[in-house]
PAVEXGU-663381 format. One line per 4 residues: number of its first residue (from 0); their letters; for each residue x, y, z of C-alpha. Coordinates in nm, 4 decimals. Each point is the difference from the previous one (the first is absolute). Layout:
BEGIN
NUM) a) X/Y/Z  ...
***
This chain:
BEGIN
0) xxxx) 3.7289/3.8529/-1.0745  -0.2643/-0.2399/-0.0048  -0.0501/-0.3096/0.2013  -0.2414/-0.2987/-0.1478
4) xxxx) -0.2013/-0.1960/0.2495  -0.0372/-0.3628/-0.0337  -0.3614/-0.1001/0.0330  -0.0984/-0.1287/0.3397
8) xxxx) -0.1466/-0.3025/0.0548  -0.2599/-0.0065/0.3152  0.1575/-0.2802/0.1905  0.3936/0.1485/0.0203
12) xxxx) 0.2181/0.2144/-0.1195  0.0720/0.0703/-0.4412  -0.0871/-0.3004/-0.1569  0.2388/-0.1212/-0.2618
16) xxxx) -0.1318/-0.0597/-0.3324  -0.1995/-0.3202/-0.0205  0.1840/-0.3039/-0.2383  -0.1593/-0.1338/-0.2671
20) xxxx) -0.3323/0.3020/0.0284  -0.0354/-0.0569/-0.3853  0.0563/-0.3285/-0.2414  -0.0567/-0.2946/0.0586
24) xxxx) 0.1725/-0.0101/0.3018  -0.3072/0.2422/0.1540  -0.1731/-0.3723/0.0674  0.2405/-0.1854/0.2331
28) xxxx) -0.0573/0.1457/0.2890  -0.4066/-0.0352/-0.0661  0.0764/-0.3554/-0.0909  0.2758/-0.0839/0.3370
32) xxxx) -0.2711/0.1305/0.2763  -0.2552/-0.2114/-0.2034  0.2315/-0.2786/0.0084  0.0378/0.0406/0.3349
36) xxxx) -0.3831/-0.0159/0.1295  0.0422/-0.3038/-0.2144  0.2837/-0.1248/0.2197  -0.2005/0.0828/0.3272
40) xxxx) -0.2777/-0.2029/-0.1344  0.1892/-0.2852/-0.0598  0.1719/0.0008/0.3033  -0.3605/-0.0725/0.1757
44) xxxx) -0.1542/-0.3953/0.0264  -0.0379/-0.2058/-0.1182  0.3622/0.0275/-0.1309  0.2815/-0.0433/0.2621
48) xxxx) 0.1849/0.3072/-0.1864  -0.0437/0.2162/0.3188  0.3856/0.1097/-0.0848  -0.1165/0.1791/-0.3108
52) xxxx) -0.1568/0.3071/0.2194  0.3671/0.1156/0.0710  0.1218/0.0350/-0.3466  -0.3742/0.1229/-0.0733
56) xxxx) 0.0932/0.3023/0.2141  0.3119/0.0692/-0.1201  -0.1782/0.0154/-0.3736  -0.2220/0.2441/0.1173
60) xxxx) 0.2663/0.1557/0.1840  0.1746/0.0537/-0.3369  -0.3068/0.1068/-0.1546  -0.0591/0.2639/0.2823
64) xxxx) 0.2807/0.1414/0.1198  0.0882/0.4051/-0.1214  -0.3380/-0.0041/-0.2248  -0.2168/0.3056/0.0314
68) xxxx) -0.3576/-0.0286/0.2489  -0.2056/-0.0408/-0.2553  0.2008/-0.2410/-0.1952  0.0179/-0.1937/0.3307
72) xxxx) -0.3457/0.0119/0.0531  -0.0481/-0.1822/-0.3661  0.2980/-0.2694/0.0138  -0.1954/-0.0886/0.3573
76) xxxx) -0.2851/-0.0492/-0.1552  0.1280/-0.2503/-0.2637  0.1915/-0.1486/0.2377  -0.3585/-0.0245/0.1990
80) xxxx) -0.2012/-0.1568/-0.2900  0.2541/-0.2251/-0.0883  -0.0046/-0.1447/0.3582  -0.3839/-0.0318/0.0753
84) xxxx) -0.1673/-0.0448/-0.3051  0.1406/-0.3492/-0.0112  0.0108/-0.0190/0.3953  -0.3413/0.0705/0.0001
88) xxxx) -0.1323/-0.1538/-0.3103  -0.2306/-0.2307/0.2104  -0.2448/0.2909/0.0964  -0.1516/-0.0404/-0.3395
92) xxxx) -0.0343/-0.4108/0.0159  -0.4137/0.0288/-0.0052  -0.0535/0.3775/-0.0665  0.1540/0.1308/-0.3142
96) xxxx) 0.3455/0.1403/-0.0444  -0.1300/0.3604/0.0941  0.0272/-0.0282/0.3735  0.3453/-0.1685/-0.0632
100) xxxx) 0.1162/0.3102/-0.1580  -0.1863/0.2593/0.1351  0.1674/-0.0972/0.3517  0.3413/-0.1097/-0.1125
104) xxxx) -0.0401/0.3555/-0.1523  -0.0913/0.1711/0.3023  0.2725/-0.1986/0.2403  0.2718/0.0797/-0.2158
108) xxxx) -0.0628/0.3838/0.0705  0.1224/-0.0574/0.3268  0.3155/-0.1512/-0.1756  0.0304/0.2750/-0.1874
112) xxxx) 0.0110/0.2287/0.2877  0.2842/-0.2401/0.1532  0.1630/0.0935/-0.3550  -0.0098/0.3725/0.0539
116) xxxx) 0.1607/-0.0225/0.3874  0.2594/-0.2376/-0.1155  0.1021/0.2388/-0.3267  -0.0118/0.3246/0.2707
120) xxxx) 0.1785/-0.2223/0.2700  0.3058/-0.1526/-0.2445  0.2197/0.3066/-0.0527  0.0535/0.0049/0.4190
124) xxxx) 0.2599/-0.1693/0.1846  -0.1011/-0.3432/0.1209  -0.3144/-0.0073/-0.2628  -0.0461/-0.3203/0.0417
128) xxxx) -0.0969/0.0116/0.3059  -0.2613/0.2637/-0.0598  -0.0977/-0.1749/-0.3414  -0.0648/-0.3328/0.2333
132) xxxx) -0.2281/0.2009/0.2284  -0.1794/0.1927/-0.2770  -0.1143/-0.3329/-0.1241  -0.1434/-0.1227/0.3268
136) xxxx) -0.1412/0.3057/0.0506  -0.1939/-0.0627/-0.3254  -0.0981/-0.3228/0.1178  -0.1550/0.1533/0.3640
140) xxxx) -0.1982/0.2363/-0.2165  -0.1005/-0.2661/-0.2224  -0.1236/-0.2363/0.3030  -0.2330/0.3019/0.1380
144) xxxx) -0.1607/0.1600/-0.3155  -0.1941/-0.0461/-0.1772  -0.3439/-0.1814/0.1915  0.2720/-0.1386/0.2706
148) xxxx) 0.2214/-0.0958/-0.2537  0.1927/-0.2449/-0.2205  0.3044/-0.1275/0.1620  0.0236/-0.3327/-0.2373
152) xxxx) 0.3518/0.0292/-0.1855  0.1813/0.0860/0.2872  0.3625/-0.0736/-0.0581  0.0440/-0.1752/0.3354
156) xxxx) -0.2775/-0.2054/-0.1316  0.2180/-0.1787/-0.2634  0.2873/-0.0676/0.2380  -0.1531/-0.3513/0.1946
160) xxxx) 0.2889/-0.2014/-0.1338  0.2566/0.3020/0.0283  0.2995/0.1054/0.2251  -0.1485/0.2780/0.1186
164) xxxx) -0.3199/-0.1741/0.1532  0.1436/0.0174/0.3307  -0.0421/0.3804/-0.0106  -0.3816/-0.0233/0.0446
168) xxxx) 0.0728/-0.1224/0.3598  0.2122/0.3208/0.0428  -0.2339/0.2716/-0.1509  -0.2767/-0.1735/-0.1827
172) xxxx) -0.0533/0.0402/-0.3426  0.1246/0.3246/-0.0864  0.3251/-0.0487/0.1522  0.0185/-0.3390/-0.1864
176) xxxx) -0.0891/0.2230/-0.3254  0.1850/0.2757/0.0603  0.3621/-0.2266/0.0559  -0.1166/-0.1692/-0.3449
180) xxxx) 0.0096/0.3218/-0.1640  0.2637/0.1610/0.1762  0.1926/-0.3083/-0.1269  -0.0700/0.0841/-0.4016
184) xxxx) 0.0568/0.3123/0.0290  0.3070/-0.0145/0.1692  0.1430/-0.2901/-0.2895  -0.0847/0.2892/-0.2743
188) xxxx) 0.1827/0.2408/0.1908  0.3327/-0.2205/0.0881  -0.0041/-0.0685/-0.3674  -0.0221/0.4085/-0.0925
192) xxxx) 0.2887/0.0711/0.1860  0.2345/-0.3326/-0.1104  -0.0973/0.1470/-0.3060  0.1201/0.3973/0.0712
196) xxxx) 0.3511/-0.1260/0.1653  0.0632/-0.1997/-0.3123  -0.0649/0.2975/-0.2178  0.1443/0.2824/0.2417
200) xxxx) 0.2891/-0.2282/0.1436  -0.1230/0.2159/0.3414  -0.1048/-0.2227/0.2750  -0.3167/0.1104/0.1155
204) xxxx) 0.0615/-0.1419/0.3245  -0.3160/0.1583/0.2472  -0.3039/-0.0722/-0.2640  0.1511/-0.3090/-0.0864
208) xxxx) 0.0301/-0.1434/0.3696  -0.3853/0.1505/0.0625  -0.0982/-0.1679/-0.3649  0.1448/-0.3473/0.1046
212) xxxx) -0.1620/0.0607/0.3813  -0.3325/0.0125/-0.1735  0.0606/-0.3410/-0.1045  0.1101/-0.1293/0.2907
216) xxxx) -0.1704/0.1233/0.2654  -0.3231/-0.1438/-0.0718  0.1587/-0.3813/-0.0937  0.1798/0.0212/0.3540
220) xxxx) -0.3489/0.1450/0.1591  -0.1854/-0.2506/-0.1232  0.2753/-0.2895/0.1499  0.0447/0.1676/0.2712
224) xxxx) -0.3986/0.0232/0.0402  0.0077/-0.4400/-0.0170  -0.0118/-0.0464/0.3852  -0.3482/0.1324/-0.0581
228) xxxx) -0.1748/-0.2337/-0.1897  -0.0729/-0.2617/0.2673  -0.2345/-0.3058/-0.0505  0.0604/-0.1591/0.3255
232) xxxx) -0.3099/-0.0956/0.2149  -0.0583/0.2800/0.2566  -0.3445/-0.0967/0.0951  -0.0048/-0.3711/-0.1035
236) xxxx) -0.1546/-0.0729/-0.2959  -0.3679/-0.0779/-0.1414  -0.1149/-0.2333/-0.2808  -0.1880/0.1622/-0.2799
240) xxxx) -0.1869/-0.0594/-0.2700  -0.0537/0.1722/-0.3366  -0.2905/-0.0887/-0.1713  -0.0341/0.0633/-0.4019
244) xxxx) -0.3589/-0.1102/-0.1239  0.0885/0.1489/-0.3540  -0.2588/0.1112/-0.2355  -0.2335/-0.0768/-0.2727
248) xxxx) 0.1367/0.1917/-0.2433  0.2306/0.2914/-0.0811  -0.1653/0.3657/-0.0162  -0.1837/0.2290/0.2050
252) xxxx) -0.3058/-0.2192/-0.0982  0.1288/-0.2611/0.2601  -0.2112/0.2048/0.2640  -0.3060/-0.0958/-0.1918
256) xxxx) 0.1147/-0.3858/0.1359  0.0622/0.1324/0.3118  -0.2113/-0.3326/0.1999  0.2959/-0.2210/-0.2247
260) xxxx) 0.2691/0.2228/0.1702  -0.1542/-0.0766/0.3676  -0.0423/-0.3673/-0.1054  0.3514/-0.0400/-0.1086
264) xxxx) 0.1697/0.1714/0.3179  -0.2506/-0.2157/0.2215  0.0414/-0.3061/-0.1949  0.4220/0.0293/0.0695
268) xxxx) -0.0489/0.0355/0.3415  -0.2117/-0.3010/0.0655  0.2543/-0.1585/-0.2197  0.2522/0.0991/0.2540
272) xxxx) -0.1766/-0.1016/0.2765  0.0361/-0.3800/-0.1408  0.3143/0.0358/-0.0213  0.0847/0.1410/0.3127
276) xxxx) -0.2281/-0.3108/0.1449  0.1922/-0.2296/-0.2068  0.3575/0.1194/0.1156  0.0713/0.1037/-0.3563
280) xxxx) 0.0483/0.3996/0.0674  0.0503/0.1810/0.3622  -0.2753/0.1318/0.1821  0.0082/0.3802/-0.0417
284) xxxx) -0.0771/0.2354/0.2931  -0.1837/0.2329/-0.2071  -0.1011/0.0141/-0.3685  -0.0223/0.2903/-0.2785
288) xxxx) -0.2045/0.0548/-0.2704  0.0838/0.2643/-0.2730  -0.1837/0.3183/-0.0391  -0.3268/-0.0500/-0.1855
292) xxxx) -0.0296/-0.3688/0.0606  -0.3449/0.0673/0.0817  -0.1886/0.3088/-0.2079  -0.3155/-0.1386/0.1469
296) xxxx) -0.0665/0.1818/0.2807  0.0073/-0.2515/0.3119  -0.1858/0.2175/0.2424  -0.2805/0.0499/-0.2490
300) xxxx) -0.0046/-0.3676/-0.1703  -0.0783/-0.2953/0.2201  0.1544/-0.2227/-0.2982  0.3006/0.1812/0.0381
304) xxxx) 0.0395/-0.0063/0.3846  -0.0844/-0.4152/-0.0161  0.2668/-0.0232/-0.2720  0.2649/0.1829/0.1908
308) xxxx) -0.1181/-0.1415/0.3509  0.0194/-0.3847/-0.0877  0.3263/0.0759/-0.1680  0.1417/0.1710/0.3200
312) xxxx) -0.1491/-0.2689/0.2242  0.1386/-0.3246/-0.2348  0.3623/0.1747/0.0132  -0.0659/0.0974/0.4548
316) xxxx) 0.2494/0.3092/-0.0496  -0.0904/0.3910/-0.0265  0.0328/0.0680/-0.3571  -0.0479/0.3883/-0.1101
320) xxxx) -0.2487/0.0814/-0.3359  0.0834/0.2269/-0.2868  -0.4445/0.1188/-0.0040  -0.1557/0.2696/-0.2048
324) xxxx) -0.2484/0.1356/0.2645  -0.2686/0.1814/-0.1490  -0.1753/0.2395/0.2662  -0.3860/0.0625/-0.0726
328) xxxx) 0.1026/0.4013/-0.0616  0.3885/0.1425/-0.0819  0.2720/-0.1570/-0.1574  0.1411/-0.3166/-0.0004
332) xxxx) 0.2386/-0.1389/0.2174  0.3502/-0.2503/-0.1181  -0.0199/-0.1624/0.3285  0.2328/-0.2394/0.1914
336) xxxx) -0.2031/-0.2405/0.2218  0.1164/-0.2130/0.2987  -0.1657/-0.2856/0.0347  0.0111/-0.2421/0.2742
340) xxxx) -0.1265/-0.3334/-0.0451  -0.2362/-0.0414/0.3038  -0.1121/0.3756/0.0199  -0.0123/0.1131/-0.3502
344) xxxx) 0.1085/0.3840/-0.1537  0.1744/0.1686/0.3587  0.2227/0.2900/-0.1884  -0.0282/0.2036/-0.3025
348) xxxx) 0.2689/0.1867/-0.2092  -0.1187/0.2911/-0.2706  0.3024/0.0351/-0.2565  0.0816/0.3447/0.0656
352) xxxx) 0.1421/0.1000/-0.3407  -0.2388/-0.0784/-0.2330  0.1545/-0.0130/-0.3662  -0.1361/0.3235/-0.2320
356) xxxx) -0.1401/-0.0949/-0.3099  0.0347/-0.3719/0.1020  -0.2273/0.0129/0.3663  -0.1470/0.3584/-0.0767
360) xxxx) -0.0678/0.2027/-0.2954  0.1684/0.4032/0.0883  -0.1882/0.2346/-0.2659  -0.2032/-0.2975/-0.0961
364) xxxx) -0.1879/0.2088/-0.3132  0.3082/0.1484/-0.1029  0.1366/-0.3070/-0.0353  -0.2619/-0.1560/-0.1539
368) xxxx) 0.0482/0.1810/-0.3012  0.3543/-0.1577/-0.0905  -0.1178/-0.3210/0.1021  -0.3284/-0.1905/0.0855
372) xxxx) 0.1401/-0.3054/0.2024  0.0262/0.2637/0.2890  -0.3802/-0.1662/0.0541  0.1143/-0.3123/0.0698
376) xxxx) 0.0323/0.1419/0.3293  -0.3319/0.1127/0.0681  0.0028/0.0262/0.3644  0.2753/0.1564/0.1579
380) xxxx) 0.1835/-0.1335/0.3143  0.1009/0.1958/0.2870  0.3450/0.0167/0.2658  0.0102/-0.1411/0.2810
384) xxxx) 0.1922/0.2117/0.2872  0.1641/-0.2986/0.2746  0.2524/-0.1653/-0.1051  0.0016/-0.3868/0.0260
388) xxxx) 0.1425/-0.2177/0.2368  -0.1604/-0.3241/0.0826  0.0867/-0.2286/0.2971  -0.0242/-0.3757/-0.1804
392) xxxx) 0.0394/-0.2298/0.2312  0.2718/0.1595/0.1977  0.1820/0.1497/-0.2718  -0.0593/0.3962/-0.0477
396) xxxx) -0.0372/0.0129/-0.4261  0.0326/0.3437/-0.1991  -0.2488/0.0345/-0.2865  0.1058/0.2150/-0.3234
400) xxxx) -0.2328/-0.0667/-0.2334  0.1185/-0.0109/-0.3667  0.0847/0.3633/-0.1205  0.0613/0.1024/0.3474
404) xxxx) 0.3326/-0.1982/-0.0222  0.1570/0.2719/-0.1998  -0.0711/0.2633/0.2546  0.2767/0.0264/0.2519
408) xxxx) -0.2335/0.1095/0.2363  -0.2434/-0.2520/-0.0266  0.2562/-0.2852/0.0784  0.1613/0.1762/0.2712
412) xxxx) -0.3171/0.0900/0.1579  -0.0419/-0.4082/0.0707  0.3127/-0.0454/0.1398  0.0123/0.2839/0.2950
416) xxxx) -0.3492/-0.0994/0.0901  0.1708/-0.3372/0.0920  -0.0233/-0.2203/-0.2766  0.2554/-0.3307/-0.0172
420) xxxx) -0.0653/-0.0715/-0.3490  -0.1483/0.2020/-0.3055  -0.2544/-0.1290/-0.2242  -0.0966/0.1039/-0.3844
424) xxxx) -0.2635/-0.1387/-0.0694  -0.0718/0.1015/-0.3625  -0.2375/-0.0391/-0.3803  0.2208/0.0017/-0.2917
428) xxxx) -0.2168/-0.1595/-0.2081  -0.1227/0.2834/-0.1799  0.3217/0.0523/-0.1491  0.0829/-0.3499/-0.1555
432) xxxx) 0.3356/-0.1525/-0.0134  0.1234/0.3221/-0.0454  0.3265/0.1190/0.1713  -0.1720/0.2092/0.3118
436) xxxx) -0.0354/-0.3011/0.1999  0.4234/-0.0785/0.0478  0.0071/0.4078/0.0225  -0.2559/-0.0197/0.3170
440) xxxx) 0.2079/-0.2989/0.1453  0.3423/0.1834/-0.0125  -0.1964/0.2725/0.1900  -0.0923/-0.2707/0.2639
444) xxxx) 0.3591/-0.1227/-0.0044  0.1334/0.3370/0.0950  -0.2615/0.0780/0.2600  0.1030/-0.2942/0.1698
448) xxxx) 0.3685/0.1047/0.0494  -0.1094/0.3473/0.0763  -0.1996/-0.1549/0.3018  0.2033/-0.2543/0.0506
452) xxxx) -0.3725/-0.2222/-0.0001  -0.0737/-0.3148/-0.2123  -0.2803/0.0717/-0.2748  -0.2750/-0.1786/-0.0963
456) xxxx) -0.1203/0.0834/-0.3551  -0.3319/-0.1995/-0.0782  -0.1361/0.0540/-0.2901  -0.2953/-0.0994/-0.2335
460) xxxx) 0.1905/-0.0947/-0.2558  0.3434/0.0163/-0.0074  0.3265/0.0890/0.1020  -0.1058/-0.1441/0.3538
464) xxxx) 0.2908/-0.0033/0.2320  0.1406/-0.0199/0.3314  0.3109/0.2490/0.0747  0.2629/-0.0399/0.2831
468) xxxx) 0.0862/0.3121/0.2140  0.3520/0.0104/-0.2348  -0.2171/0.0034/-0.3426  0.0316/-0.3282/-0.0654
472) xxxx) -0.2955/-0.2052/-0.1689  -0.0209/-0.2846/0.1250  -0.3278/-0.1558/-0.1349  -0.1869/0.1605/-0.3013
476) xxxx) -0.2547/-0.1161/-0.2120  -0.0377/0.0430/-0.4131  -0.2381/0.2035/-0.1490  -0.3446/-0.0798/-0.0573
480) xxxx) 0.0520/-0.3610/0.2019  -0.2255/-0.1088/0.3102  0.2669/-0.0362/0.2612  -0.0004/-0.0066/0.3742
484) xxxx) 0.3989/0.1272/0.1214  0.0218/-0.1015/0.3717  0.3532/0.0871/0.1802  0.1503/0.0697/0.3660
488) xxxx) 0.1435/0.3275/-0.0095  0.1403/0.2044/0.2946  -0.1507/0.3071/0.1640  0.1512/0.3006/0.1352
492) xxxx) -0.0772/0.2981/0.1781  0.2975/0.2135/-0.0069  -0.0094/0.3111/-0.2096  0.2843/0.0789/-0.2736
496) xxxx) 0.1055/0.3616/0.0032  -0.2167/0.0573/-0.3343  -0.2947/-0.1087/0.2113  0.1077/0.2540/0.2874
500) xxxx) 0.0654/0.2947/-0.1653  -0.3091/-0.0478/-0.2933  0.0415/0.3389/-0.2539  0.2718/0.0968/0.1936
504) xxxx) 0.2639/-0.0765/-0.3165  -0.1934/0.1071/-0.2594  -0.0589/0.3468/0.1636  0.3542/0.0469/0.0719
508) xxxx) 0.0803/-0.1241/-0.3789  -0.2473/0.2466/-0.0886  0.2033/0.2612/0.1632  0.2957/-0.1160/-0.1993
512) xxxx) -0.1457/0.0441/-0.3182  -0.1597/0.3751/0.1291  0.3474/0.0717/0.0858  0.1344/-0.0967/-0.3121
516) xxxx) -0.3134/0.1674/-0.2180  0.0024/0.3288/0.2446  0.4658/0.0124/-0.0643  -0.0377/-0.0143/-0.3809
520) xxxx) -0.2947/0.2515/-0.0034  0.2129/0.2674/0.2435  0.3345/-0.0862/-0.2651  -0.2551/0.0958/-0.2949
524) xxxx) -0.1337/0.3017/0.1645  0.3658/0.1730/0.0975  0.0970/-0.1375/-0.3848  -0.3204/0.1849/-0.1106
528) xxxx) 0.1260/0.3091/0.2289  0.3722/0.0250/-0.1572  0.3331/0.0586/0.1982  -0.0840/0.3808/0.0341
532) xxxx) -0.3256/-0.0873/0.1760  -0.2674/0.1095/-0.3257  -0.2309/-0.2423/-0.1482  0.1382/-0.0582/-0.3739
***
């Protein structure tokens, strides 16, 4: 007598033949977790479609779910591409389209990987709770490698306007991610089984009740989570002021104009300074200037310093300058500078994550050879290694420069060290009118309920904006538009339980998704083993 084994798939036990392998029909799947990245994309700003990520999920659930390792690995990918080649379409505004691709490419690897755990993860009881943790443990990895990482497209990134902000109080934004997923995959999973009881006439009480849980529990979390999103006053409140100079022109060329850039930020704030003397606008207790409003080096040009002196002086108020420092020898510095109108420069900030292949050129003559602009950047800046709080006028102000804002780290870093608000003082110009400027905001947005801290997002040329402690914008400029946003806003010092406990949840959502990886790989090896104990 002889007994035929069904072929084992890595992730579980005998996989069932896959529908729809050959025909036509070989193409939906492809087409679903492409459709889904797709979704995902579309559920990021500027659209208010942040609902889209759940059914987005439960797509690529469908896609996913019982599919061999390798097909997993391939459905992720799509699923990756179709997310952040449009997501990320802005990286290739004044370069070319190869460094577009090239790292939408790369990123969607670590997608891909997601798509392998959740295909070994969705034959187990409770997948999609190990499916949910799979993907943030993609997005860790893809915040720490390569060069420091690439967290932009962070799912907790496109929910500003959602229900499930309030989670980044509780657990920051992996939590706020996780719940997000958790939530798609759980709708694709409630469906499945509706669908088996119809067919089977069997109530499949226990996976339905966990299936429908999946749904729930992360809606109730996040209402639950509510009582932490608190804009009240703690500290009083300060007066600030967002200055946007604008630019000449679009294009990484508007460096070349770089004296037009200082002029314009210094011209606004002697503007405001009439109008604070006339009674038209508030006097501010400090003032902020975006990153790069001054590429002339202040310490170094005595133009520069008489420029940004007289406008400090005609405004009275410490105002803090986005400076490219250029040391005699070494690299560069994107500094922060406090400035205090009768004493001049008194504090420094060096952004600590500098951007790769933005800020610094990694295998610079490698690179060169798939594309020349990597030139452009022809000296190199450095890190700096404090992080930056400045006392302005009272008022103890966290400094995230640009880029940094995507970092979890970075933000938090601010906050512990005693900052009452957070500000992002950022360059978008040389990426247009392109959508990466509403993307950066949203990131601002949610960094602000994670902290439970009003933001301050100057910028050179657009979206300026000043953020309440609940993510609410409550004064924003448009793009490429001189504009001077002045606004009370409270200040705290309390810290939310994200703040507390830092990488806390995303270690132990790590865990859950190494639990769920390390389960299906023990089920494969006994499968692999057979009931007698022999490897078949």
């Amino acid at each position: 007598m002889s007994t035929t084994i069904a072929p084992v798939d890595a992730s579980g036990p005998a996989a069932a033949p896959e529908p729809g392998r050959f025909g036509p029909w070989r193409l939906v799947r492809p087409a679903a977790a492409a459709l889904a990245g797709v979704m995902l994309f579309l559920s990021f700003p500027p659209r208010p479609l942040w609902w889209l990520a759940v059914p987005a999920f439960g797509l690529l659930g469908w896609a996913l779910r019982g599919r061999r390792l390798r097909a997993g690995f391939g459905l992720g990918y799509l699923a990756g591409l179709g997310f952040l080649l449009p997501l990320l379409i802005w990286t290739g505004a004044e370069v070319g389209r190869f460094p577009w691709i090239a790292l939408s490419a790369v990123e969607a690897l670590f997608i891909a990987a997601a798509g392998l755990g959740i295909a070994a993860v969705s034959r187990l009881p409770v997948w999609p709770v190990f499916a949910a943790g799979v993907w943030i443990l993609a997005e860790a990895a893809r915040a720490r490698v390569p060069f420091g990482g690439f967290p932009w497209g962070k799912i907790a990134f496109g929910q500003a306007d959602g229900v499930f902000l309030s989670l980044a109080a509780l657990g920051g934004t992996p939590v706020l991610g996780f719940a997000v997923a958790l939530c798609g995959f759980g709708l694709y999973e409630v469906i499945r089984q509706v669908r088996a009881w119809r067919a089977s006439g069997d109530v499949p009480r226990g996976p339905l009740a966990a299936a429908a849980l999946a749904v729930l529990v992360p809606v109730t979390g996040a209402l639950a989570a509510l009582p932490l999103v608190d804009d009240s006053a703690e500290d009083g409140t300060a007066t600030v002021a967002a200055v946007q100079g604008n630019v000449p022109r679009l294009g990484l060329d508007f460096n070349e104009q770089r004296r037009a850039v200082l002029d314009n930020h210094a011209a606004r704030t002697t503007e405001l300074a009439e109008d604070v003397a006339k009674g038209t606008k508030p006097r501010p207790d400090f003032v902020l200037w975006p990153e790069n409003s001054s590429d002339i080096d202040p310490y170094a040009n005595p133009d520069a310093y008489d420029v940004i002196d007289k406008a400090v002086k005609s405004i009275g108020v410490p105002t803090v300058i986005g400076a490219v420092v250029a040391p005699e020898t070494g690299k560069l510095r994107n500094t922060l500078i406090q400035w205090e109108p009768d004493k001049g420069p008194v504090a420094t900030y060096d952004k600590r994550h500098v951007q790769p292949f933005g800020e610094y050129i990694p295998m610079r003559s490698f690179v060169r050879i798939f594309n020349s602009h990597v030139d452009r950047v022809s000296r190199d800046f450095g890190a700096g290694h404090e992080v930056g709080v400045f006392d302005l006028a009272g008022t103890r102000v966290g400094l995230a420069t640009c880029y940094e804002a995507a970092f979890d780290w970075a933000v938090r870093d601010t906050v512990t060290h005693g900052a009452q608000l957070i500000s992002v003082p950022s360059n978008n110009a040389t990426f247009g009118r392109s959508e990466m400027t509403y993307q950066q905001l949203a990131m601002s947005r949610v960094r602000a309920v994670e902290h439970s801290r009003s933001v301050v997002v100057p910028v050179t040329s657009g979206v300026s904006a000043i953020i309440r402690p609940d993510g609410e914008i409550v004064r924003r400029s448009e793009m490429f538009t001189p504009d001077v946003l002045v606004e009370e806003v409270p200040l705290r010092s309390s810290l939310t339980p994200a703040t507390r406990m830092g990488t806390l949840p995303e270690a132990l959502l790590a865990a859950v998704a190494a639990a769920g990886l390390g389960w299906s790989a023990l089920r494969a090896f006994r499968a692999r083993r057979g009931p007698a104990g022999r490897v078949v």
